[in-house]
mmCIF file of the N, C-alpha and C atoms, coordinates in Angstrom:
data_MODEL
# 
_entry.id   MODEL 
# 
loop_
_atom_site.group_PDB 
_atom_site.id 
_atom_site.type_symbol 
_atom_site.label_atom_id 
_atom_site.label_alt_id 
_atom_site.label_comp_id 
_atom_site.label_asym_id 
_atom_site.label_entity_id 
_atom_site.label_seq_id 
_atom_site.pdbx_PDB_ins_code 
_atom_site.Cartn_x 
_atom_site.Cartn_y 
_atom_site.Cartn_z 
_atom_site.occupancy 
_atom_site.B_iso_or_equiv 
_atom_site.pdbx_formal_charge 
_atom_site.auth_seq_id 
_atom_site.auth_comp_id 
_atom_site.auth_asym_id 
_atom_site.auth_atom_id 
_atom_site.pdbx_PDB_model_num 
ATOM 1   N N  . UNK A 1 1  ? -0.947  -21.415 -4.686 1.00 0.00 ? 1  UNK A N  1 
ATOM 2   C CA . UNK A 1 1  ? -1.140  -20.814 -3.377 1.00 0.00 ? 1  UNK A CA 1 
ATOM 3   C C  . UNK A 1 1  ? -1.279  -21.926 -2.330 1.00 0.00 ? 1  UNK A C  1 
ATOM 4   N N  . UNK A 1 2  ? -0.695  -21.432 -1.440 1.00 0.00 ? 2  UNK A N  1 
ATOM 5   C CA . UNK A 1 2  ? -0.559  -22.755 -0.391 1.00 0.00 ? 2  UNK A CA 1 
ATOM 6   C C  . UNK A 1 2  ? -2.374  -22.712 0.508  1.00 0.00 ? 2  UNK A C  1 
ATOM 7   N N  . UNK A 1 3  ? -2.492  -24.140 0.816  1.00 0.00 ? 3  UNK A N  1 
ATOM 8   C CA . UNK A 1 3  ? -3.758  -24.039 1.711  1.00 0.00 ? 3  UNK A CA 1 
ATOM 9   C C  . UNK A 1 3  ? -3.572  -25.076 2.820  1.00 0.00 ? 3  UNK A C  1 
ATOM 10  N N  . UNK A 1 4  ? -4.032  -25.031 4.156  1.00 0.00 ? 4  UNK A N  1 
ATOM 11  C CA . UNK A 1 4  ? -4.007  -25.431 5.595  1.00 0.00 ? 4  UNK A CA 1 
ATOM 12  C C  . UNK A 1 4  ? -4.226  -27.008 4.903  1.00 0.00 ? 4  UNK A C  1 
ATOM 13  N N  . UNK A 1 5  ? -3.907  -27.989 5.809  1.00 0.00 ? 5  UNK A N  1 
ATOM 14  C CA . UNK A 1 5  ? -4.147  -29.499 4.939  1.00 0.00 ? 5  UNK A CA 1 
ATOM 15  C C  . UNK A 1 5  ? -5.690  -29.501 6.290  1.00 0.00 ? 5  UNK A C  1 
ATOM 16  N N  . UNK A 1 6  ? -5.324  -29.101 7.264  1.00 0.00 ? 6  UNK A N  1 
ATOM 17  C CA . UNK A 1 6  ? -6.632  -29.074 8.465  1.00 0.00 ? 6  UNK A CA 1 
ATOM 18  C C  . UNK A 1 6  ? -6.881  -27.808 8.803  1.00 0.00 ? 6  UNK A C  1 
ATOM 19  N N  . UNK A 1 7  ? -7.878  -27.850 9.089  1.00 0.00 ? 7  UNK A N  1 
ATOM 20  C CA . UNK A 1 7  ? -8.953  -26.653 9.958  1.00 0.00 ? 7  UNK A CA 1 
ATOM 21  C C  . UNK A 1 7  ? -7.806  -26.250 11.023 1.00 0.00 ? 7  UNK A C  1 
ATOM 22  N N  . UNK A 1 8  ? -7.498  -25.136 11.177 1.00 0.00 ? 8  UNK A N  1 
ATOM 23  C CA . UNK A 1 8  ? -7.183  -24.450 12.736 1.00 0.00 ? 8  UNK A CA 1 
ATOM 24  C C  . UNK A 1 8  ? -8.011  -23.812 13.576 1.00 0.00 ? 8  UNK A C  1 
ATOM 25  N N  . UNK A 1 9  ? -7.688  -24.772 14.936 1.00 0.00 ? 9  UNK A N  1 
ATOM 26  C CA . UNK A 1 9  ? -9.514  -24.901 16.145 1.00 0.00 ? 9  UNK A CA 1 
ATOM 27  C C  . UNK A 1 9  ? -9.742  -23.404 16.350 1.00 0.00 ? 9  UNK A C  1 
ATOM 28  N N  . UNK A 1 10 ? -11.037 -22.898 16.914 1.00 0.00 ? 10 UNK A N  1 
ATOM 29  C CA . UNK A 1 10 ? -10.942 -22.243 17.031 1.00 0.00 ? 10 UNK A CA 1 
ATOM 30  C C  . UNK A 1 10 ? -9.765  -21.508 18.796 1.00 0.00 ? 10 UNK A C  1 
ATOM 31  N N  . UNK A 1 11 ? -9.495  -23.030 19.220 1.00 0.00 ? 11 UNK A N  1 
ATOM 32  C CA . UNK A 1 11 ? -8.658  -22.383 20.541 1.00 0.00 ? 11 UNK A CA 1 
ATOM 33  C C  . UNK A 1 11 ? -7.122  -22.612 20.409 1.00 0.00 ? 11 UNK A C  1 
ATOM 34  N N  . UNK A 1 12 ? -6.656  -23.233 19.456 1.00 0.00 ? 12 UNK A N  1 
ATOM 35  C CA . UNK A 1 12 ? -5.604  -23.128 18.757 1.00 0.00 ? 12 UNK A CA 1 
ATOM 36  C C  . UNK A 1 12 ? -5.949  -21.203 18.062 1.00 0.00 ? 12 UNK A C  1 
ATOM 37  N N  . UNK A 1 13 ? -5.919  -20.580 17.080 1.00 0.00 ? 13 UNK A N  1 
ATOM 38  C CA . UNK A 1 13 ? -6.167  -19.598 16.567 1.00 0.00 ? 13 UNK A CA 1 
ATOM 39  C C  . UNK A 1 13 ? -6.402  -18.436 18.027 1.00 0.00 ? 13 UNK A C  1 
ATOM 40  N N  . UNK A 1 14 ? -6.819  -18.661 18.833 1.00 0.00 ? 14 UNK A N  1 
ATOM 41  C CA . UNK A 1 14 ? -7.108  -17.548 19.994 1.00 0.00 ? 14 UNK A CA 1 
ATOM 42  C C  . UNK A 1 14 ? -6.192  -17.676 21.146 1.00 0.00 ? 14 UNK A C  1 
ATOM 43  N N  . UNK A 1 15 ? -5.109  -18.774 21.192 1.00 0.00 ? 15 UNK A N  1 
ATOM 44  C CA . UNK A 1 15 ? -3.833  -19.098 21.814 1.00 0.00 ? 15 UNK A CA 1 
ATOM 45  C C  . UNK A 1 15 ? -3.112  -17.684 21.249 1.00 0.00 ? 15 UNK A C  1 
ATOM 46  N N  . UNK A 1 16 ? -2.985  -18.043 19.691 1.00 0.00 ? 16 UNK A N  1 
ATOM 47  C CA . UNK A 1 16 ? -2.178  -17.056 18.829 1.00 0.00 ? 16 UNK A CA 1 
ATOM 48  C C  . UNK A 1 16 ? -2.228  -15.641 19.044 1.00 0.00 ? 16 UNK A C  1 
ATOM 49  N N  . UNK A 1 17 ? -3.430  -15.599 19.377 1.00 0.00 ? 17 UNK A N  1 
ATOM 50  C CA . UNK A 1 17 ? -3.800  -13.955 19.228 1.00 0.00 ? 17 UNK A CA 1 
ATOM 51  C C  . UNK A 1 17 ? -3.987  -13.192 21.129 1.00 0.00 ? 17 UNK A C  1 
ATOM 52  N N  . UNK A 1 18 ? -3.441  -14.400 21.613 1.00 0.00 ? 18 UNK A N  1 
ATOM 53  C CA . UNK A 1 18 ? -3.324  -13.833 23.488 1.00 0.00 ? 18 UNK A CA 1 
ATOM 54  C C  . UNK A 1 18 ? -2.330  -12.656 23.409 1.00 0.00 ? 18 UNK A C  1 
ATOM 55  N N  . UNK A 1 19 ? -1.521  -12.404 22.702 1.00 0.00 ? 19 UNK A N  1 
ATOM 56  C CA . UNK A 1 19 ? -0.731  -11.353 22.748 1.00 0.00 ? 19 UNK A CA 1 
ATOM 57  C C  . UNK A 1 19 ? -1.153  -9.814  22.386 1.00 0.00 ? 19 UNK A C  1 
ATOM 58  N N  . UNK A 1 20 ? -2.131  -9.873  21.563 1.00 0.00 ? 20 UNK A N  1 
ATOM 59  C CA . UNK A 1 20 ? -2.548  -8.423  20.912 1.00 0.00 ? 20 UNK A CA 1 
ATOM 60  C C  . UNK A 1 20 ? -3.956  -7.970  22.321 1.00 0.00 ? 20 UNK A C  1 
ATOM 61  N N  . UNK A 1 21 ? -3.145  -7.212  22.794 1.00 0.00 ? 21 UNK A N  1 
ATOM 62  C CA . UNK A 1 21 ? -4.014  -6.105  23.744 1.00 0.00 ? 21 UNK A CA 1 
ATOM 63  C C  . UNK A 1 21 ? -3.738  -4.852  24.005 1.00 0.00 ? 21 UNK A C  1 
ATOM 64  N N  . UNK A 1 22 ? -5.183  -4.289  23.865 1.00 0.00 ? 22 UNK A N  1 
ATOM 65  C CA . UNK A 1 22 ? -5.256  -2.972  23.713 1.00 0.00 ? 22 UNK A CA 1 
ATOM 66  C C  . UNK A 1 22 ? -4.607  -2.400  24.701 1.00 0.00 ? 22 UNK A C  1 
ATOM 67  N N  . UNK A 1 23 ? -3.598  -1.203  24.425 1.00 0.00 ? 23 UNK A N  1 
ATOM 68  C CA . UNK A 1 23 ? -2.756  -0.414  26.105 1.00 0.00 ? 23 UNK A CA 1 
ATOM 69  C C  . UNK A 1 23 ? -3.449  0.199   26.320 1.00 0.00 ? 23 UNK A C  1 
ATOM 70  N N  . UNK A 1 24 ? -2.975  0.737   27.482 1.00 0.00 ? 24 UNK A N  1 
ATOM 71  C CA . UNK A 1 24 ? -3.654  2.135   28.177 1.00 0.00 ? 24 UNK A CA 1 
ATOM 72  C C  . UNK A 1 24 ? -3.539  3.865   27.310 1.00 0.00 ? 24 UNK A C  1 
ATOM 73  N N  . UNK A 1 25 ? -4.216  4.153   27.107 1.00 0.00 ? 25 UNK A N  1 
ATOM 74  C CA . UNK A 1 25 ? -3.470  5.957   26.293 1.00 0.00 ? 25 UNK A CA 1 
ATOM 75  C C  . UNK A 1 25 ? -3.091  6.579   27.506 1.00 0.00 ? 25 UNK A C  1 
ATOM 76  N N  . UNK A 1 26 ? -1.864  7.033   26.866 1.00 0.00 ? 26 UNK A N  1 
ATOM 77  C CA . UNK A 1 26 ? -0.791  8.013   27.776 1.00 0.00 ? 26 UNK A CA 1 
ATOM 78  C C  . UNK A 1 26 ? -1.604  9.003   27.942 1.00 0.00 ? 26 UNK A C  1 
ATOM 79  N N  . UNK A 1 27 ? -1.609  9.559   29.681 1.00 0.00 ? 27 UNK A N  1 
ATOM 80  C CA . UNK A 1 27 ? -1.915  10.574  29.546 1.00 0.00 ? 27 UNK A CA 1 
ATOM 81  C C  . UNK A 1 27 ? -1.141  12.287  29.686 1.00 0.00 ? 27 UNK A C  1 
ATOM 82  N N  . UNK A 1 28 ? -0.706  12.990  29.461 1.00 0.00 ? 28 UNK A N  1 
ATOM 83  C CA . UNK A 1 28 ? 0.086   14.119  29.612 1.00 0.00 ? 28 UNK A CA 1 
ATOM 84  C C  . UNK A 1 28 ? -0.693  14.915  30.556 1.00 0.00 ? 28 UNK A C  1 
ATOM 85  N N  . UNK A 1 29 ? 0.256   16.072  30.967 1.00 0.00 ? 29 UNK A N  1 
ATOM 86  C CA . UNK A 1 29 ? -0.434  17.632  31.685 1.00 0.00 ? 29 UNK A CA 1 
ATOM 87  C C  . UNK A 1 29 ? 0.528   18.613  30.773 1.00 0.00 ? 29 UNK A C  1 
ATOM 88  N N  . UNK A 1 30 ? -0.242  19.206  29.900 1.00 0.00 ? 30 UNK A N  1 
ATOM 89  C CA . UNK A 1 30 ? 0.291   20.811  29.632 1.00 0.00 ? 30 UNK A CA 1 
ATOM 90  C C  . UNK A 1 30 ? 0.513   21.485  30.170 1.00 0.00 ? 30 UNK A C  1 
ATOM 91  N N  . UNK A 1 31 ? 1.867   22.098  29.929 1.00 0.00 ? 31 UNK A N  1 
ATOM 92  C CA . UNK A 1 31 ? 2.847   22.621  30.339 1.00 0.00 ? 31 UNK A CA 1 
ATOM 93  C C  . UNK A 1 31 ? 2.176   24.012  30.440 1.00 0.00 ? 31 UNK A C  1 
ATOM 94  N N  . UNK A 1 32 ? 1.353   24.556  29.033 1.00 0.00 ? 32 UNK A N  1 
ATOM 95  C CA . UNK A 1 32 ? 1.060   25.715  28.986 1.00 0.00 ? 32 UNK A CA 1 
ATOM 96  C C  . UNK A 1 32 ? -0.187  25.726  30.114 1.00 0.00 ? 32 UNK A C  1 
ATOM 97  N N  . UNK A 1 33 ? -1.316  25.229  29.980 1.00 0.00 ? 33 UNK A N  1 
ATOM 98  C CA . UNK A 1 33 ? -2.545  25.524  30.437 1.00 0.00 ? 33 UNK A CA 1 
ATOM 99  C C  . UNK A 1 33 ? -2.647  25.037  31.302 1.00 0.00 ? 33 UNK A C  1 
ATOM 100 N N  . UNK A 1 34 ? -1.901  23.627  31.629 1.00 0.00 ? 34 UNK A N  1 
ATOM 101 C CA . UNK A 1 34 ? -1.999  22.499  32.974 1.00 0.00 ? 34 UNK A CA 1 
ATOM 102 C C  . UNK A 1 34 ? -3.338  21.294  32.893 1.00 0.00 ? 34 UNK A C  1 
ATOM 103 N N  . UNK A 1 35 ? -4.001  21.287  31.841 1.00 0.00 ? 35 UNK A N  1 
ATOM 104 C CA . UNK A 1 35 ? -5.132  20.611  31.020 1.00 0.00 ? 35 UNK A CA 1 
ATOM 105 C C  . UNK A 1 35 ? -4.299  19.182  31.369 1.00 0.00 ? 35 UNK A C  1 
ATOM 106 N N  . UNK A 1 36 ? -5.167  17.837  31.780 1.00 0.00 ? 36 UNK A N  1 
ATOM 107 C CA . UNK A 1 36 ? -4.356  16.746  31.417 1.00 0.00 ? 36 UNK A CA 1 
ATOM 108 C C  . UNK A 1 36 ? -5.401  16.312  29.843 1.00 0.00 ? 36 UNK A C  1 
ATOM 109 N N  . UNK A 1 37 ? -4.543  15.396  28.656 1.00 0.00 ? 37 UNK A N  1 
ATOM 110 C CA . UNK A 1 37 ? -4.942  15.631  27.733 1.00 0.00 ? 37 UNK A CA 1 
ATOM 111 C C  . UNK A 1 37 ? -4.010  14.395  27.320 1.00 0.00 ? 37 UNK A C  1 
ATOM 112 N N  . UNK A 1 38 ? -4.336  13.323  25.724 1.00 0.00 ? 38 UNK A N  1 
ATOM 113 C CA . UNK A 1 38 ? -4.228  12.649  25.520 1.00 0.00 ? 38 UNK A CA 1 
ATOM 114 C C  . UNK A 1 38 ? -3.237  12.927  24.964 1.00 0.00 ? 38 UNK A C  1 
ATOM 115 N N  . UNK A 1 39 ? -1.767  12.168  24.494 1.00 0.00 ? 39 UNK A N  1 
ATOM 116 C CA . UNK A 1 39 ? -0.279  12.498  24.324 1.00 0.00 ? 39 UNK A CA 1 
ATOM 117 C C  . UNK A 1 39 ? -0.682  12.618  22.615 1.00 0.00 ? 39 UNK A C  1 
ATOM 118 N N  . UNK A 1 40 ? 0.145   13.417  22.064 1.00 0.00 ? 40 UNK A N  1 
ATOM 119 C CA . UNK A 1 40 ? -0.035  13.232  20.746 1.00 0.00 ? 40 UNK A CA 1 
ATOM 120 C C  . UNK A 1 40 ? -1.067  13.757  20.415 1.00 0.00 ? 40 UNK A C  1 
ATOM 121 N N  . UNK A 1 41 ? -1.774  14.038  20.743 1.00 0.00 ? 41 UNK A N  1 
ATOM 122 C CA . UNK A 1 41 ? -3.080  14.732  20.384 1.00 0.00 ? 41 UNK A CA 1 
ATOM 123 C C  . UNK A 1 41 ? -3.731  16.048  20.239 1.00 0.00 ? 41 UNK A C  1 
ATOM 124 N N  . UNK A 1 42 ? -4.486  16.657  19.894 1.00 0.00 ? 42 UNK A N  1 
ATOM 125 C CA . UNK A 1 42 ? -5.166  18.109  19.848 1.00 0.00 ? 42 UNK A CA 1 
ATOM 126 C C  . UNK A 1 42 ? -5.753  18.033  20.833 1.00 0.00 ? 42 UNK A C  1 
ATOM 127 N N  . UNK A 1 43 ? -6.418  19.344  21.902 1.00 0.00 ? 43 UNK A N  1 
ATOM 128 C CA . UNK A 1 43 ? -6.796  19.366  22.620 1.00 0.00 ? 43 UNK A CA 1 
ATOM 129 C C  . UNK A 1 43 ? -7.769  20.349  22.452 1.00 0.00 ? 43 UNK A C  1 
ATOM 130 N N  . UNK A 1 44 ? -8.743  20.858  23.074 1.00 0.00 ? 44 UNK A N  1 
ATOM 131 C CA . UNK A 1 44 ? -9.709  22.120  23.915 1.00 0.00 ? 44 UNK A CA 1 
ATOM 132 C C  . UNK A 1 44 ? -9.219  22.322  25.193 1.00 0.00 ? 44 UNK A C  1 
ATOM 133 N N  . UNK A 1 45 ? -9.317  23.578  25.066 1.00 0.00 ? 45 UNK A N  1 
ATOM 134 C CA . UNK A 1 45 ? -9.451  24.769  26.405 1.00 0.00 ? 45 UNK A CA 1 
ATOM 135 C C  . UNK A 1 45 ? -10.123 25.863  26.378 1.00 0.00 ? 45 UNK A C  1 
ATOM 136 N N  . UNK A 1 46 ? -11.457 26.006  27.109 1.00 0.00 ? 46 UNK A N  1 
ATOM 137 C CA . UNK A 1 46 ? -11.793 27.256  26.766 1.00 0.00 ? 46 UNK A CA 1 
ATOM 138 C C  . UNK A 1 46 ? -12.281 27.351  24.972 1.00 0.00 ? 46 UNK A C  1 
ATOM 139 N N  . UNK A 1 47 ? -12.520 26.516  24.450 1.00 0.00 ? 47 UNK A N  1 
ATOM 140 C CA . UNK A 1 47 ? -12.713 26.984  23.086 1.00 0.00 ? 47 UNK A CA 1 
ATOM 141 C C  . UNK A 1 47 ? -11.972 27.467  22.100 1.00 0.00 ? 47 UNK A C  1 
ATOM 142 N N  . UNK A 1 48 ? -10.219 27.159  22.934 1.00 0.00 ? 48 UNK A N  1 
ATOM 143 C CA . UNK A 1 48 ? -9.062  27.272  21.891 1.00 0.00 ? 48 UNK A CA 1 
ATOM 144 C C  . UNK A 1 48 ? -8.838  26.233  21.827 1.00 0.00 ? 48 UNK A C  1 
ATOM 145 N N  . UNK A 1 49 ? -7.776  25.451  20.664 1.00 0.00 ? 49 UNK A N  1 
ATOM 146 C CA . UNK A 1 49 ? -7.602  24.386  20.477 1.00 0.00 ? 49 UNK A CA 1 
ATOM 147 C C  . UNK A 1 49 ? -5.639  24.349  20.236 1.00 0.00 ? 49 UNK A C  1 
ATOM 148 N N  . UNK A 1 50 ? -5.335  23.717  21.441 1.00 0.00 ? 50 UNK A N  1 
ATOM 149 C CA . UNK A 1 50 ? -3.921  23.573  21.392 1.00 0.00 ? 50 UNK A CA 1 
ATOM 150 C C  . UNK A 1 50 ? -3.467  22.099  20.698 1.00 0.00 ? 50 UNK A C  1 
ATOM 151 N N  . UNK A 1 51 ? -2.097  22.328  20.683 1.00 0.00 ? 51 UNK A N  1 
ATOM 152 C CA . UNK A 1 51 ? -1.276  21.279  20.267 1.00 0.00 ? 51 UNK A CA 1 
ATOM 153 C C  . UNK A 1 51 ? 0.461   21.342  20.416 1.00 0.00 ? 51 UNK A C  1 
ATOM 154 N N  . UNK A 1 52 ? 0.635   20.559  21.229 1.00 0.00 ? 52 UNK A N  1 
ATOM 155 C CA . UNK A 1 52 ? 1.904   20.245  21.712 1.00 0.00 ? 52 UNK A CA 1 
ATOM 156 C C  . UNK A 1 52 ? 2.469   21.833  22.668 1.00 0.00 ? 52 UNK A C  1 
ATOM 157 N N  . UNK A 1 53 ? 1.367   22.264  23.175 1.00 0.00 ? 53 UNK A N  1 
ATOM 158 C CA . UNK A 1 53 ? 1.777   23.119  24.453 1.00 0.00 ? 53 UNK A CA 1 
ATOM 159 C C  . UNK A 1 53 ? 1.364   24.487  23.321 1.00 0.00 ? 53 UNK A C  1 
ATOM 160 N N  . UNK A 1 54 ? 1.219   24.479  22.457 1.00 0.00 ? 54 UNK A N  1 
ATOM 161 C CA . UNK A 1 54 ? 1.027   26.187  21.523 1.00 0.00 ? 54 UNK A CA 1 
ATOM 162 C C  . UNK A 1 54 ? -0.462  26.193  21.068 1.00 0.00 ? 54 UNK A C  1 
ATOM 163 N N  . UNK A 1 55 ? -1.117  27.335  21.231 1.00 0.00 ? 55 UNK A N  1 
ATOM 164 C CA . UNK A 1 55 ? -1.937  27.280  20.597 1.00 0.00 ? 55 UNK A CA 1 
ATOM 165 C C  . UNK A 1 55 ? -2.188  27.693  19.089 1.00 0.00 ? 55 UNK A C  1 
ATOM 166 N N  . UNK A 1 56 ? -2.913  26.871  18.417 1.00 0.00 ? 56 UNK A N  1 
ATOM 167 C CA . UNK A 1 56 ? -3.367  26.542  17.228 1.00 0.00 ? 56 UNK A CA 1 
ATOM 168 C C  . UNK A 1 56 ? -4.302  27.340  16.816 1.00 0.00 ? 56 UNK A C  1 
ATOM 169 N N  . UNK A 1 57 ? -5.395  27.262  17.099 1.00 0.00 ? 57 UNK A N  1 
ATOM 170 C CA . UNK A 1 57 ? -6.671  28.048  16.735 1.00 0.00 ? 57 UNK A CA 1 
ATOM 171 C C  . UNK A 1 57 ? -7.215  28.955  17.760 1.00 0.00 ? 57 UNK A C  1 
ATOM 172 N N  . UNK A 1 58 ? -7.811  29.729  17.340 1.00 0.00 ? 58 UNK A N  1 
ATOM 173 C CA . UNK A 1 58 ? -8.325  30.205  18.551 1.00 0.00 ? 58 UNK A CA 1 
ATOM 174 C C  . UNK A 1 58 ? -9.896  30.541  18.541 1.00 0.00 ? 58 UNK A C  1 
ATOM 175 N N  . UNK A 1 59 ? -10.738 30.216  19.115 1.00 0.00 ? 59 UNK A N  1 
ATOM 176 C CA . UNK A 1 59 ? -12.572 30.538  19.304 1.00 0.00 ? 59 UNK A CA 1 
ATOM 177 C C  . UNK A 1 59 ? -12.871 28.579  18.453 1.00 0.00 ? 59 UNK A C  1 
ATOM 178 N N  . UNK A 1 60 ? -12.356 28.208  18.745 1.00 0.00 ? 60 UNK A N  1 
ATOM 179 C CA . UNK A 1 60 ? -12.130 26.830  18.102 1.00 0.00 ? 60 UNK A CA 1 
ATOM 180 C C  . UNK A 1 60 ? -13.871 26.119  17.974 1.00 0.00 ? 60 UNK A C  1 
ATOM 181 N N  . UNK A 1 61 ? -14.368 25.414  16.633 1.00 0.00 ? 61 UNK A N  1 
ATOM 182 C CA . UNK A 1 61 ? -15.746 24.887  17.003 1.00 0.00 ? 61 UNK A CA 1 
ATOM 183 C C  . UNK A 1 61 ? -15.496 23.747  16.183 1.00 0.00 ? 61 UNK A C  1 
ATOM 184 N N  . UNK A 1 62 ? -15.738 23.060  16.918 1.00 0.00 ? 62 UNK A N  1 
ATOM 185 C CA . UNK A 1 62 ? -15.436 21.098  16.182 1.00 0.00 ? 62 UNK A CA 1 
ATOM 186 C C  . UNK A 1 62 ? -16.972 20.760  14.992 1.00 0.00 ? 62 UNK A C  1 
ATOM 187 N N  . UNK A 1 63 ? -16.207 20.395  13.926 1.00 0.00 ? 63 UNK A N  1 
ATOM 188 C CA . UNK A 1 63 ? -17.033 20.026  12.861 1.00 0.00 ? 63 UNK A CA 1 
ATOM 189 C C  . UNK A 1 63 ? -17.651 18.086  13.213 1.00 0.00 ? 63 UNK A C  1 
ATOM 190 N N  . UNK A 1 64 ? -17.319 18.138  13.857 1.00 0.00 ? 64 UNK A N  1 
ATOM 191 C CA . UNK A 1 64 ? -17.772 16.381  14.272 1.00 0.00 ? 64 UNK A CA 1 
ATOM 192 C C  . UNK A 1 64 ? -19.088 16.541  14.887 1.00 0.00 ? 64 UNK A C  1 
ATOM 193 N N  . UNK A 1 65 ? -19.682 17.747  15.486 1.00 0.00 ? 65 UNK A N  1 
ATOM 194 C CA . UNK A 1 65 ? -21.094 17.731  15.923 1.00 0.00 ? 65 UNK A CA 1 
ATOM 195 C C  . UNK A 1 65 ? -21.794 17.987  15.366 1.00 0.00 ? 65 UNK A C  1 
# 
């Protein structure tokens, strides 16, 4: 297995990594409800839970609380 013959600085190593930054999340407006809402994503309205303009569930209650 190959190994570094020297240490890489730590501002050498953070040169490298100037490129990886976090974007902005897209944001959309539904078509159906007019909600703006994160692209790709599930949404709430009212306690229904859409996805990609249709609704999905309906009386919707999130298990994450």
């Amino acid at each position: 297995m190959a190994h570094p013959k020297r240490k890489t600085s730590k501002t050498r190593r953070d040169k490298r990594r100037t490129h990886y930054k976090a974007a902005t999340k897209k944001i959309a407006i539904c078509g159906t409800t007019g909600e703006p809402h994160v692209m790709h994503r599930a949404y709430v309205v009212d306690g229904n839970l859409y996805y990609n303009g249709k609704l999905m569930i309906e009386n919707y209650e999130s298990i994450a609380e």
